[in-house]
C-alpha positions in Angstrom: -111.7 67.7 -5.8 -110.9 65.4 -2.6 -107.9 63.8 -1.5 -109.9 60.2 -1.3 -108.4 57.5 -3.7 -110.7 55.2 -5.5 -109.1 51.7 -4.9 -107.1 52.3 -1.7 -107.6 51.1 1.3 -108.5 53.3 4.7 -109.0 53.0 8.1 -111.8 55.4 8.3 -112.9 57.1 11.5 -116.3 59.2 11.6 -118.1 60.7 14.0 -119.4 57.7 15.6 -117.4 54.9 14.1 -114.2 53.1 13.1 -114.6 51.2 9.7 -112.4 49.8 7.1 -112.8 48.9 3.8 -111.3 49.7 -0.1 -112.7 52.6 -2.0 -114.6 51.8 -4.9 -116.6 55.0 -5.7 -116.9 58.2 -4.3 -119.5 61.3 -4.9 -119.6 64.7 -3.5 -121.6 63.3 -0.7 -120.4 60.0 0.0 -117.8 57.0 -0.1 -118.8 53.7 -1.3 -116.3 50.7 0.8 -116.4 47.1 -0.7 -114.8 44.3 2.1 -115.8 46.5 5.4 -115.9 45.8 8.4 -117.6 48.2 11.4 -114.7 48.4 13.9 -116.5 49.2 17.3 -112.7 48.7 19.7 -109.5 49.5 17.9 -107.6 48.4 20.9 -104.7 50.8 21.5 -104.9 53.4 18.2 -101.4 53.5 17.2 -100.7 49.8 17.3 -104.3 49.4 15.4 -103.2 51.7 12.7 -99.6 50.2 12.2 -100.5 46.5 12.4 -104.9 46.0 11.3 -105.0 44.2 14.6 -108.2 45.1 16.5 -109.7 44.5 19.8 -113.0 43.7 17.6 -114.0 43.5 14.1 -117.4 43.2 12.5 -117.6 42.3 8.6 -120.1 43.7 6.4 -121.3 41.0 3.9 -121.9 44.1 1.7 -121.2 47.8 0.0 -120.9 50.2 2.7 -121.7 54.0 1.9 -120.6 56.8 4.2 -120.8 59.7 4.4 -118.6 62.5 3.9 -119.8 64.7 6.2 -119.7 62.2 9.2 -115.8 61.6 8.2 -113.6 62.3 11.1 -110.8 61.9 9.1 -109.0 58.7 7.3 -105.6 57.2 6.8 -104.4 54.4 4.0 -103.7 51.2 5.1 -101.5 48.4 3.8 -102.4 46.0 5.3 -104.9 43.2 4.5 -108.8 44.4 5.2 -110.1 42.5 8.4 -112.9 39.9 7.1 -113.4 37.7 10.4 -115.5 38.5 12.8 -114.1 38.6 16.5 
């Protein structure tokens, strides 16, 4: 059992990467993200986590799968999933 919600949204940082996107499946291995977006500058973090406002945004125009061992760690967002790239 994980703590990771199928349907939520995340601000997901891994080893190498910020993403975001809505959980639509998970595995032991992996997490599948539907409306991500590769976020390569948060801007400042705390702001970024509070607000979805980022220095730089760029949408995938697919499924994402990550995985869970390359998962720094994650946090639920409520705000709405960035989807333009800048």
């Amino acid at each position: 059992m994980d703590s990771i919600e199928v349907g939520k949204k995340y601000l997901i940082r891994t080893v190498t990467n910020y993403f975001t996107g809505r959980v639509i499946n998970k595995t032991d291995f992996d997490i599948v993200l539907e409306d991500a977006a590769w976020i390569p500058d948060t801007g400042r973090f705390s702001d970024a986590v509070k607000s979805g406002n980022f220095t730089e945004v760029e949408p995938y125009q697919d499924k994402v799968i990550i995985s869970k061992s390359a998962i720094v760690d994650m946090t639920i967002i409520d705000y709405d999933l960035p989807r333009i790239a800048k």
